[in-house]
KOLTOR-203061 format. One record per atom (N, C-alpha, C): residue in three letters; x, y, z. Coordinates in steps of 0.001 Angstrom, whole numbers, padded with zeros to 6 digits, always signed. Each point is the difference from the previous one (the first is absolute). Layout:
N
AlaXYZ ...
***
This chain:
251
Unk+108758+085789+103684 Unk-000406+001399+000143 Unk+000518+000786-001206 Unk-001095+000839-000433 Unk+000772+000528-001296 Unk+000635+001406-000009 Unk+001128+000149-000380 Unk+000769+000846-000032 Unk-000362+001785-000054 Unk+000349+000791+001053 Unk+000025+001164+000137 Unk+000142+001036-001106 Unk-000670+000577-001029 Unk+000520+000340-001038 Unk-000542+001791+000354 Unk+001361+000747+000027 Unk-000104+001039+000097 Unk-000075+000699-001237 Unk-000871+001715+000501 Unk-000304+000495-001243 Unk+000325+001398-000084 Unk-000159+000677-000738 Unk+000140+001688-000468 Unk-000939+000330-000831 Unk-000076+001247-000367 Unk-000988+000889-000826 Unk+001426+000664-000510 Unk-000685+000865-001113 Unk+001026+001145-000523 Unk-001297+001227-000467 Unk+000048+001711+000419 Unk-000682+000365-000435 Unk+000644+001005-000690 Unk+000523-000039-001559 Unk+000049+000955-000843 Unk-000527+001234-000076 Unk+000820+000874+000519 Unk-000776+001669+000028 Unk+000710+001070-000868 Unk-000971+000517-001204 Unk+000207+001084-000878 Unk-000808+000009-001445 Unk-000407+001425-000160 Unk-000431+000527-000829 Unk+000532-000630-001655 Unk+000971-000072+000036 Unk+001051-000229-000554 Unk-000244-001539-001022 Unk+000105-001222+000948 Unk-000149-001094-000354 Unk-001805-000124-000287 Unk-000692+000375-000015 Unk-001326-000048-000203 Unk-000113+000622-001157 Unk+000507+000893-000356 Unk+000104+001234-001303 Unk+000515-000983-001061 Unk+000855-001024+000378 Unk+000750-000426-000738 Unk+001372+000362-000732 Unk+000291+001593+000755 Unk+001088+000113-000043 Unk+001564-000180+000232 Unk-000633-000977+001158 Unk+001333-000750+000399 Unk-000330-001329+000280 Unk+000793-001032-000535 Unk-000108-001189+000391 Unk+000520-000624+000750 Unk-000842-000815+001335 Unk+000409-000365+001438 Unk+000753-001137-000704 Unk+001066-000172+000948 Unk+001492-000891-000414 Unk-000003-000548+001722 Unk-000532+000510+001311 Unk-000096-000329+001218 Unk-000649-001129+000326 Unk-001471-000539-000612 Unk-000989-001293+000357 Unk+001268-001123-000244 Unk+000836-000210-000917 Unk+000579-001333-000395 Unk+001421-000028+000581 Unk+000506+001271+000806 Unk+001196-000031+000360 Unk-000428-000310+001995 Unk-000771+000443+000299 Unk-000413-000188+001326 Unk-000509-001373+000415 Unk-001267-000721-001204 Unk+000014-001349+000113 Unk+001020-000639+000149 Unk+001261-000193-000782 Unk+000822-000758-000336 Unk+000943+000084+000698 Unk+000269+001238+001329 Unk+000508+000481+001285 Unk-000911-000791+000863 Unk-001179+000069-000111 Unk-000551-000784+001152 Unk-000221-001401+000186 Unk+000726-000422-001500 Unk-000501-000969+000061 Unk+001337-001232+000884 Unk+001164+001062-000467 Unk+001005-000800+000704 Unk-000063+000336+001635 Unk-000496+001351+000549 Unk-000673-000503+001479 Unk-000772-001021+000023 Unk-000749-000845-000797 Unk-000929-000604+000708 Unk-001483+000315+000353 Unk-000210+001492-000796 Unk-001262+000291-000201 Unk-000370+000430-001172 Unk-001243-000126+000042 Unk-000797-000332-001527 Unk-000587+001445-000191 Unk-000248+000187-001237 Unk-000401+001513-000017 Unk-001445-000526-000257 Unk-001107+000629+000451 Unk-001285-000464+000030 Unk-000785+000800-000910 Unk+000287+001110+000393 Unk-000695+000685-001427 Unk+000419+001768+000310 Unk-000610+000882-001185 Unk+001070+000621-000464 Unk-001473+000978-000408 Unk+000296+001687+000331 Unk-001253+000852-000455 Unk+000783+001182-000090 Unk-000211+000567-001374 Unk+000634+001425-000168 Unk-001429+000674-000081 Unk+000381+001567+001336 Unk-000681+000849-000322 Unk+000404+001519+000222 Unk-000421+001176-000565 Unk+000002+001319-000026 Unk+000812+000283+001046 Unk+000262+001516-000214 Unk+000638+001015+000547 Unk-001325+000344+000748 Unk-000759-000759+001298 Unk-001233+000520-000087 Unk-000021-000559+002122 Unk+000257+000721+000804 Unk+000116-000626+001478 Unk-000772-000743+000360 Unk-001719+000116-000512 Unk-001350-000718+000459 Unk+000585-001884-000342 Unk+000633+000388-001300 Unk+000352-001126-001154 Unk+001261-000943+000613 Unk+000909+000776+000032 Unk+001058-000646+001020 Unk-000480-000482+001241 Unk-000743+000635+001108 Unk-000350-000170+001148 Unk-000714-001520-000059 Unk-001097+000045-000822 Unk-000910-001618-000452 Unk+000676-000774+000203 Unk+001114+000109-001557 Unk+000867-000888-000398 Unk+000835-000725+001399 Unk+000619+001101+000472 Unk+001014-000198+001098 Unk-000846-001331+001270 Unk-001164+000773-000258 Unk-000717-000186+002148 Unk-000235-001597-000838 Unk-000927-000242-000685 Unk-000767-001448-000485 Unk+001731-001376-000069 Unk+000748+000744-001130 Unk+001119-001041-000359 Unk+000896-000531+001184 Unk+000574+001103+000992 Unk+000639-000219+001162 Unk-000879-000671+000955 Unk-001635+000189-000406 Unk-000705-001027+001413 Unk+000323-001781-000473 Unk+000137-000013-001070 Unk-000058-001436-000460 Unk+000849-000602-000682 Unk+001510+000679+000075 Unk+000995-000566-000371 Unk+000869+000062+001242 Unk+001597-000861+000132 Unk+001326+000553+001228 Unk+000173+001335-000365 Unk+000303+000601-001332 Unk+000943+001025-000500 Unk-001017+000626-001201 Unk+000611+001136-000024 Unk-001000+000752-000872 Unk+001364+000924-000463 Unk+000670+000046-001266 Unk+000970+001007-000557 Unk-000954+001053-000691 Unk+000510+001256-000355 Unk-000548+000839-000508 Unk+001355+000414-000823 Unk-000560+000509-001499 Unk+001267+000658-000942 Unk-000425+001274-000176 Unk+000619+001062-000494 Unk-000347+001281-000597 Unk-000236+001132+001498 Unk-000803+001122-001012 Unk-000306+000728+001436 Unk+001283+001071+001537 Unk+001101-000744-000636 Unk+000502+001007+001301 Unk+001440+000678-000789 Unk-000318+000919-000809 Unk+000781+000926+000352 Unk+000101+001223-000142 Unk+000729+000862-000833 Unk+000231+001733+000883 Unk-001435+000789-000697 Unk-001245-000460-000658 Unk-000912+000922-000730 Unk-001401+000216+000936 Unk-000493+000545-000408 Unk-001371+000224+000777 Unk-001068-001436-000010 Unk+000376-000264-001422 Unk-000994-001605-000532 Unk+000377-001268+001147 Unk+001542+000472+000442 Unk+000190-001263+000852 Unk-000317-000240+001293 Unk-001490-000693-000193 Unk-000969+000055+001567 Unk+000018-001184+000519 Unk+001196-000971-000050 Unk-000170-001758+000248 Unk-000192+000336+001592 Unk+001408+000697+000319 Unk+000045+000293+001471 Unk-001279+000046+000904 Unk-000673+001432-000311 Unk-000969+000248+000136 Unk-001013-000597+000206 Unk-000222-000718-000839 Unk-001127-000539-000646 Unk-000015-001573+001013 Unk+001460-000722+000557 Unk+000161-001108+000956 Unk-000096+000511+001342 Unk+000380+001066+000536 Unk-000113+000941+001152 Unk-001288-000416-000058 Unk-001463+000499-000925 Unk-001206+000067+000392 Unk-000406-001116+000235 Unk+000845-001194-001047 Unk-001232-001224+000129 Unk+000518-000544+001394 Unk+001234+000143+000507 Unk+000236-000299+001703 Unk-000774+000821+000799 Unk-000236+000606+000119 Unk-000345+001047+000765 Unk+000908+001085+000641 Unk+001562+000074-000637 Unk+000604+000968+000876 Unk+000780+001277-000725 Unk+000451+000552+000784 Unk+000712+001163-001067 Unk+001217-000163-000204 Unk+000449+001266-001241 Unk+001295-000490-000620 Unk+001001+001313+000965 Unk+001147-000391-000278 Unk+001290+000402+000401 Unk+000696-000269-000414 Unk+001426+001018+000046 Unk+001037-000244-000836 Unk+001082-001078+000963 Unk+000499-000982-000620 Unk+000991-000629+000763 Unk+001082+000563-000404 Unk+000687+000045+001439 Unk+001542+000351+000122 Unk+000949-000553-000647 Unk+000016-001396-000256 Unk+000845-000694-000636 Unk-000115+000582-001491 Unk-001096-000121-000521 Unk-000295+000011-001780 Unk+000551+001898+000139 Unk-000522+000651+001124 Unk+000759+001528-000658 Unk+001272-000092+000035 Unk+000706-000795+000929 Unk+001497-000093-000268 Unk+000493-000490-000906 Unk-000889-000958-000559 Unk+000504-000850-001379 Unk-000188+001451-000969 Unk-001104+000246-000023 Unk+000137+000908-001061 Unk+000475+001381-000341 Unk+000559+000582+001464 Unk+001102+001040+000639 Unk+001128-000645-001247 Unk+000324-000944+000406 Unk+001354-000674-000362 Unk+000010-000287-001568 Unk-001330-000210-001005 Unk-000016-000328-001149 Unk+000144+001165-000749 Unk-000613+000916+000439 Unk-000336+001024-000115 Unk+001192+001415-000471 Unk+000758-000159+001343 Unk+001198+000789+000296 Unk+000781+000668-001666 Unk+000289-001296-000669 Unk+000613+000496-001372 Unk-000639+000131-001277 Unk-002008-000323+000565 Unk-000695-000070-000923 Unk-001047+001588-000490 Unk+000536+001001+001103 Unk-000631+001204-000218 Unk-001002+000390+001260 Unk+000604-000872+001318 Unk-000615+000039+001473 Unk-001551-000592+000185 Unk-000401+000077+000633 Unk-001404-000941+000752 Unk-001203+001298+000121 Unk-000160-000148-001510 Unk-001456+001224-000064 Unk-000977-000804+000981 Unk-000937+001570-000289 Unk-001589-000864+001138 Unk-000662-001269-001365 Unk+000314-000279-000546 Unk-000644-001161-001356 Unk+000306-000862+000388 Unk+001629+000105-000185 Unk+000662-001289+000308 Unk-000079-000409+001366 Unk-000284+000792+001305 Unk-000211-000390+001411 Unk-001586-000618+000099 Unk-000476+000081-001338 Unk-001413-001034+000349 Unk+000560-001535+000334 Unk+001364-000251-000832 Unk-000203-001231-000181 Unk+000315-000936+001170 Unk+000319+000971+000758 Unk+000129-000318+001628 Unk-000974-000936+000694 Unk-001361+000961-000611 Unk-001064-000002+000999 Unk-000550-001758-000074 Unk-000814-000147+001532 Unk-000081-000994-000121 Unk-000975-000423+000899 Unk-000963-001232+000029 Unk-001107-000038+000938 Unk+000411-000240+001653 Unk-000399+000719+000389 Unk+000740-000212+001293 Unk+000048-001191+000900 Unk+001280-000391+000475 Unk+000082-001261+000322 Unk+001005-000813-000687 Unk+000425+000403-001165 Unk+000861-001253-000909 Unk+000734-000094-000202 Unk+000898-000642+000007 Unk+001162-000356-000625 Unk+000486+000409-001566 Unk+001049-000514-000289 Unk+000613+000774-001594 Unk+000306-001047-000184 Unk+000081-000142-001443 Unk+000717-001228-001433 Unk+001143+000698+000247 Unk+000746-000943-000392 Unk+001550+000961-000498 Unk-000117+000363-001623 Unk+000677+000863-000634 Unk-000204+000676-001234 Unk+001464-000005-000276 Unk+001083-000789-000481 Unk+001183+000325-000317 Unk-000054+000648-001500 Unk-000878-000366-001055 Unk-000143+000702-001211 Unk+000148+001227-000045 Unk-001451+000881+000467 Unk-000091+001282+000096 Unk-000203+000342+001771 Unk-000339+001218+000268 Unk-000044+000687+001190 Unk-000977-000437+000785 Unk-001191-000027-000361 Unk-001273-000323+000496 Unk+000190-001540+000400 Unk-000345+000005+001443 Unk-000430-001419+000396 Unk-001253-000955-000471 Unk-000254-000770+000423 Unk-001332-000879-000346 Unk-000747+000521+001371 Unk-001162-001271+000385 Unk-000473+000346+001335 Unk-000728-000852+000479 Unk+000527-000267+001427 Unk-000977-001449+000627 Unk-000869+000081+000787 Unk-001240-000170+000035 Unk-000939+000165+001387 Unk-001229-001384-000058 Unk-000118-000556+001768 Unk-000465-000882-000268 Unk+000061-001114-000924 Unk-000832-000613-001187 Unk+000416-000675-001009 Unk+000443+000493-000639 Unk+000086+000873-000361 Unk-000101+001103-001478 Unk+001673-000033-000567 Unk-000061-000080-000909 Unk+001494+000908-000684 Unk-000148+000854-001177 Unk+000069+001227+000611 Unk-000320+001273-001275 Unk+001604+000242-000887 Unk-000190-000547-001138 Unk+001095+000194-000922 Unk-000025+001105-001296 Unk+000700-000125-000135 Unk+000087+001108-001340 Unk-000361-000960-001481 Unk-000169+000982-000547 Unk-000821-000247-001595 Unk+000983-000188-000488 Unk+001164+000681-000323 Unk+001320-000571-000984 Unk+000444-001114-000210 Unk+000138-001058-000830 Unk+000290-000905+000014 Unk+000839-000666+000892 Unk+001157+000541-000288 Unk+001343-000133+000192 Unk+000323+000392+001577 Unk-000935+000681+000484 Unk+000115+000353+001468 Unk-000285-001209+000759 Unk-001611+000057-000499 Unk-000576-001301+000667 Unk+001004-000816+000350 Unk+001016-000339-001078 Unk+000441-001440-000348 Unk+000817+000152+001187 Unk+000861+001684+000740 Unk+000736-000208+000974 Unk-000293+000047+000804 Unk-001626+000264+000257 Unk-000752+000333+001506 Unk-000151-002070+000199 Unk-000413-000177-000802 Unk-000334-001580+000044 Unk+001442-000822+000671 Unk+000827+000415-000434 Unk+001471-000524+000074 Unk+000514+000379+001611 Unk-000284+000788+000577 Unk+000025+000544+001677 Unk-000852-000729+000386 Unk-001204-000074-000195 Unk-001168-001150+000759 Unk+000634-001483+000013 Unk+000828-000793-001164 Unk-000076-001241-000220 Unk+000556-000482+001739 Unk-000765-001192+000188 Unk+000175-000805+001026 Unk-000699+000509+001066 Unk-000732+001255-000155 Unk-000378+000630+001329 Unk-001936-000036-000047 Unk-000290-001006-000626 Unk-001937-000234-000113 Unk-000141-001606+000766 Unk-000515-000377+000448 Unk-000083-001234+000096 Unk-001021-000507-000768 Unk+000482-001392-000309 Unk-000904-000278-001060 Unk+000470-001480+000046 Unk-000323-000752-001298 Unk-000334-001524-000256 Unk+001391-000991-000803 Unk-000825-001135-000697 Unk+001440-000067-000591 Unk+000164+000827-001267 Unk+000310+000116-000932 Unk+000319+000763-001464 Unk-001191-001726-000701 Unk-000641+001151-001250 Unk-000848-001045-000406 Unk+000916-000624-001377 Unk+000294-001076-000277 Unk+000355-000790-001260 Unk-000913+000136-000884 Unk+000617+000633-001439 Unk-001359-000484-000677 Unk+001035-000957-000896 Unk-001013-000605-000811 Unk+001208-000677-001709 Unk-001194-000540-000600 Unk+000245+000266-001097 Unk-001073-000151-001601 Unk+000394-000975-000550 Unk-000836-000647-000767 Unk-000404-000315-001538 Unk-000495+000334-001018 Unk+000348+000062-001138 Unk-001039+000388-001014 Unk-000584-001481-001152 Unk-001011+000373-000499 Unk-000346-000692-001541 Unk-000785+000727-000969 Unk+000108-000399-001134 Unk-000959+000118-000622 Unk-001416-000365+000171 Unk-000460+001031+000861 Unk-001407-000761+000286 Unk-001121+001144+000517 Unk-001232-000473-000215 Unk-000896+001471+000164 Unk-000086-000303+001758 Unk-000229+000690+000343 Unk+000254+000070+001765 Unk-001630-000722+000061 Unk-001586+000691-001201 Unk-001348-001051+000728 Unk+000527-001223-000297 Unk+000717-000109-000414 Unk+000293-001868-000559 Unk+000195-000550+001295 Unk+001102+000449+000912 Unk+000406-000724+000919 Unk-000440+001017+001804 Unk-000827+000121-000013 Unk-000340+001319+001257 Unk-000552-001483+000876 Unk-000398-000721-000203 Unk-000576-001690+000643 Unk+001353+000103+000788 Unk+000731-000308-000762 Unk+001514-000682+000206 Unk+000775+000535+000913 Unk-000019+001297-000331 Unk+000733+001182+001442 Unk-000932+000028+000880 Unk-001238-000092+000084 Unk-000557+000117+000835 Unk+000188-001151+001164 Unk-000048-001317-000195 Unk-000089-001490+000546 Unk+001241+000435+000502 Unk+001451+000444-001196 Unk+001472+000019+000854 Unk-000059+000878+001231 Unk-000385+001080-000255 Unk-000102+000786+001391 Unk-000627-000428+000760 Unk-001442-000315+000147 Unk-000483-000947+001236 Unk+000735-000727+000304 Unk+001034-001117-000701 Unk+000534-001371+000543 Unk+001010+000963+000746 Unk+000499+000617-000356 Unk+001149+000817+000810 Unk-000323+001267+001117 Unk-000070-000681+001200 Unk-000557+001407+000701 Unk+000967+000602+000105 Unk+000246+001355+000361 Unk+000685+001106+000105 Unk+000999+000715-001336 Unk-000853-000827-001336 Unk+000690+001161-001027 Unk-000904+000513-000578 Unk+000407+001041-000570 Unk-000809+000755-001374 Unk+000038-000195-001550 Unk-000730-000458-000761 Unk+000522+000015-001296 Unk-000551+000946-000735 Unk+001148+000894-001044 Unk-000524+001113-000279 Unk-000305-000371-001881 Unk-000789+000209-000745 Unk+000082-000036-001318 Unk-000070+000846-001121 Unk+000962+000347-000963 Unk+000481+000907-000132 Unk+000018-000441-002051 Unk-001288+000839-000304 Unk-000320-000641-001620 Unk+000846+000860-000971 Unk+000590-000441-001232 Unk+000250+001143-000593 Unk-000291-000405-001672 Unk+000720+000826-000575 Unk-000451+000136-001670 Unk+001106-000324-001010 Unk+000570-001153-000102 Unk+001960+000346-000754 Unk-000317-000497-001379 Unk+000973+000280-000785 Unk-000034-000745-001210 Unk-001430-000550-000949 Unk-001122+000359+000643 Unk-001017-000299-000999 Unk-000845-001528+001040 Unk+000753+000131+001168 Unk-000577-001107+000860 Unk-000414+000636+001276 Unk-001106-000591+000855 Unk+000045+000191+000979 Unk+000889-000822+001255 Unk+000266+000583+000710 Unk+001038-000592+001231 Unk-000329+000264+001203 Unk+000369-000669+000899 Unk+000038+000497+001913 Unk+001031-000275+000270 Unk+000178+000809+001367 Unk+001102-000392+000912 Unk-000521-000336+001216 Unk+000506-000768+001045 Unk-000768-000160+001225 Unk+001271-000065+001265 Unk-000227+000795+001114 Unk+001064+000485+000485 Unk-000694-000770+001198 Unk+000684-000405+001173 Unk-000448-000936+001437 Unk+000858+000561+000909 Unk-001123+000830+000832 Unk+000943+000799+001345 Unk-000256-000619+001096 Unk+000906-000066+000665 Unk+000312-000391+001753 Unk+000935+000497+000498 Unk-000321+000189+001119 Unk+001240+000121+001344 Unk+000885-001692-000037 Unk-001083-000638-000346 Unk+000836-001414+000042 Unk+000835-000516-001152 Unk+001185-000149-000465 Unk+000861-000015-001514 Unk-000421-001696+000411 Unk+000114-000610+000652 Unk-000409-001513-000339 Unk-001646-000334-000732 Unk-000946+000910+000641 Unk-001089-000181-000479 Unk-000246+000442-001147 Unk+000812+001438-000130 Unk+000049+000161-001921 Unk+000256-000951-000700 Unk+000835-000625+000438 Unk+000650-001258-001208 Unk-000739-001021+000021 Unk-000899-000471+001381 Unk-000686-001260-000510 Unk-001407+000262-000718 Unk-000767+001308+000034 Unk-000713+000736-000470 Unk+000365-000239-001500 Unk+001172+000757-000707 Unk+000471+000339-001384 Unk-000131-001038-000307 Unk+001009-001299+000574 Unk+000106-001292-000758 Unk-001530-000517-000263 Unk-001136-000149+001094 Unk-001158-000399+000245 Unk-000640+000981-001514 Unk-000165+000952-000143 Unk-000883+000715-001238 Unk+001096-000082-001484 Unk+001278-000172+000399 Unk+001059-000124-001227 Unk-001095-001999-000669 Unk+000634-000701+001226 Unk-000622-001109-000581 Unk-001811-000118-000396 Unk-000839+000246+000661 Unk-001426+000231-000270 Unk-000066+000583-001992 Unk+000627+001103+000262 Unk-000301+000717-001887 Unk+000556-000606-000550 Unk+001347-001061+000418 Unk+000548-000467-001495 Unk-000681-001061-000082 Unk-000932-000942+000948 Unk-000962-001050-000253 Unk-000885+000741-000603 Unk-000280+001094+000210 Unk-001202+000447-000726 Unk+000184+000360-001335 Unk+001519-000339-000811 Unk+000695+000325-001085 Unk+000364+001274-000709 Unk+000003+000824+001222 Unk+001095+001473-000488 Unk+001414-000201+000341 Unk+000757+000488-000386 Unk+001592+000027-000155 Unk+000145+001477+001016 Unk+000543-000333+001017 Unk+000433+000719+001248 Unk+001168+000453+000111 Unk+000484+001067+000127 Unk+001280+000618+000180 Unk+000416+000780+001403 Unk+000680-000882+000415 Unk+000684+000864+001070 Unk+000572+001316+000448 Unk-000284+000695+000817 Unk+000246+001515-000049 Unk-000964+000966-000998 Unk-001044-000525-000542 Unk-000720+000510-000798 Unk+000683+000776-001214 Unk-000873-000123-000684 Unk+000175+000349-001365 Unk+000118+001817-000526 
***
């Protein structure tokens, strides 16, 4: 029977990262969080400061993944409609939770008190639970699948850090590479046959440009670390019969 492989979405929300004024640093820090739960990030859509846009995004990704994270979007300005905008695609309304105004009563206190701005960041779709936020004041936010996080890098990284152990999910996937000197159409036969012979991995191929040569790397993921290795050895030996010079851990 083949293995349960759980999944997530991530939907990037802001004006901001589309403009190109800020560059998302969240897609590769959340994979690589999920990946040591045991879930795979499946795919990944940044869109607008725009509710119709969020709402899509939100309703379609959460029907067909376990987990659906969201970044950006929640805090003290008028632009920040994540809340909002998940309230609609559930169907329910927002409210302020008690807990997050006390958190932010309390952050607040020596920071110049809990304006009506900063009491947005309270608000929340009704029904949910809170991330913990030890960074800054503002919590994260849980409902159903969902986890509505903040856009800051560095937040994320502590909203993520309160969740660890608390998703259920699979084993953590192994990957481990090779590289050669070699054009990836040369050998696409070759990865191809290895991955069929090997059910349950992925082989990823990864071409590049160095020194005036062309090169690949080829990386072999599983939940299974035994099947990586008989996989690697299986395509390590195949290319060097086929007379490229193979390097371990890639090149």
């Amino acid at each position: 029977m083949s293995e349960r492989i759980w999944t997530a979405a991530l939907v990037v929300i802001g004006d901001e990262i589309l403009s190109g004024r800020t560059q998302d640093k969240n897609v590769a820090q959340i994979a690589a969080w999920l990946n040591v739960q045991g879930i795979c990030l499946a795919e990944v859509r940044v869109v607008a400061d725009r509710e119709e846009a969020i709402v899509e995004a939100v309703n379609s990704l959460r029907a067909r993944n376990d987990y659906l994270f969201t970044t950006g979007g929640i805090g003290p300005t008028h632009d920040d409609i994540t809340v909002d905008a998940i309230a609609a695609a559930l169907g329910v309304g927002v409210e302020h939770h008690p807990r997050a105004v006390e958190t932010l009563t309390r952050y607040y206190e020596t920071r110049g008190g809990l304006t009506e701005a900063r009491l947005r960041m309270a608000r929340v779709p009704a029904g949910a639970d809170l991330i913990e936020n030890r960074v800054s004041g503002a919590p994260g936010i849980r409902i159903a699948n969902i986890f509505i996080m903040a856009g800051v890098p560095h937040i994320t990284a502590g909203m993520l850090d309160a969740l660890t152990g608390t998703l259920e999910g699979g084993r953590p996937v192994v990957s481990k590479s090779i590289g050669g000197w070699v054009a990836e159409s040369e050998v696409a036969d070759t990865l191809r046959q290895a991955e069929k012979a090997h059910e349950g991995v992925a082989i990823g191929s990864y071409p590049f440009f160095r020194e005036g040569r062309v090169g690949a790397n080829f990386v072999v993921r599983s939940p299974d670390e035994a099947l990586v290795d008989r996989c690697l050895a299986d395509l390590t030996r195949a290319l060097e019969d086929a007379g490229y010079q193979i390097t371990a851990g890639g090149i």
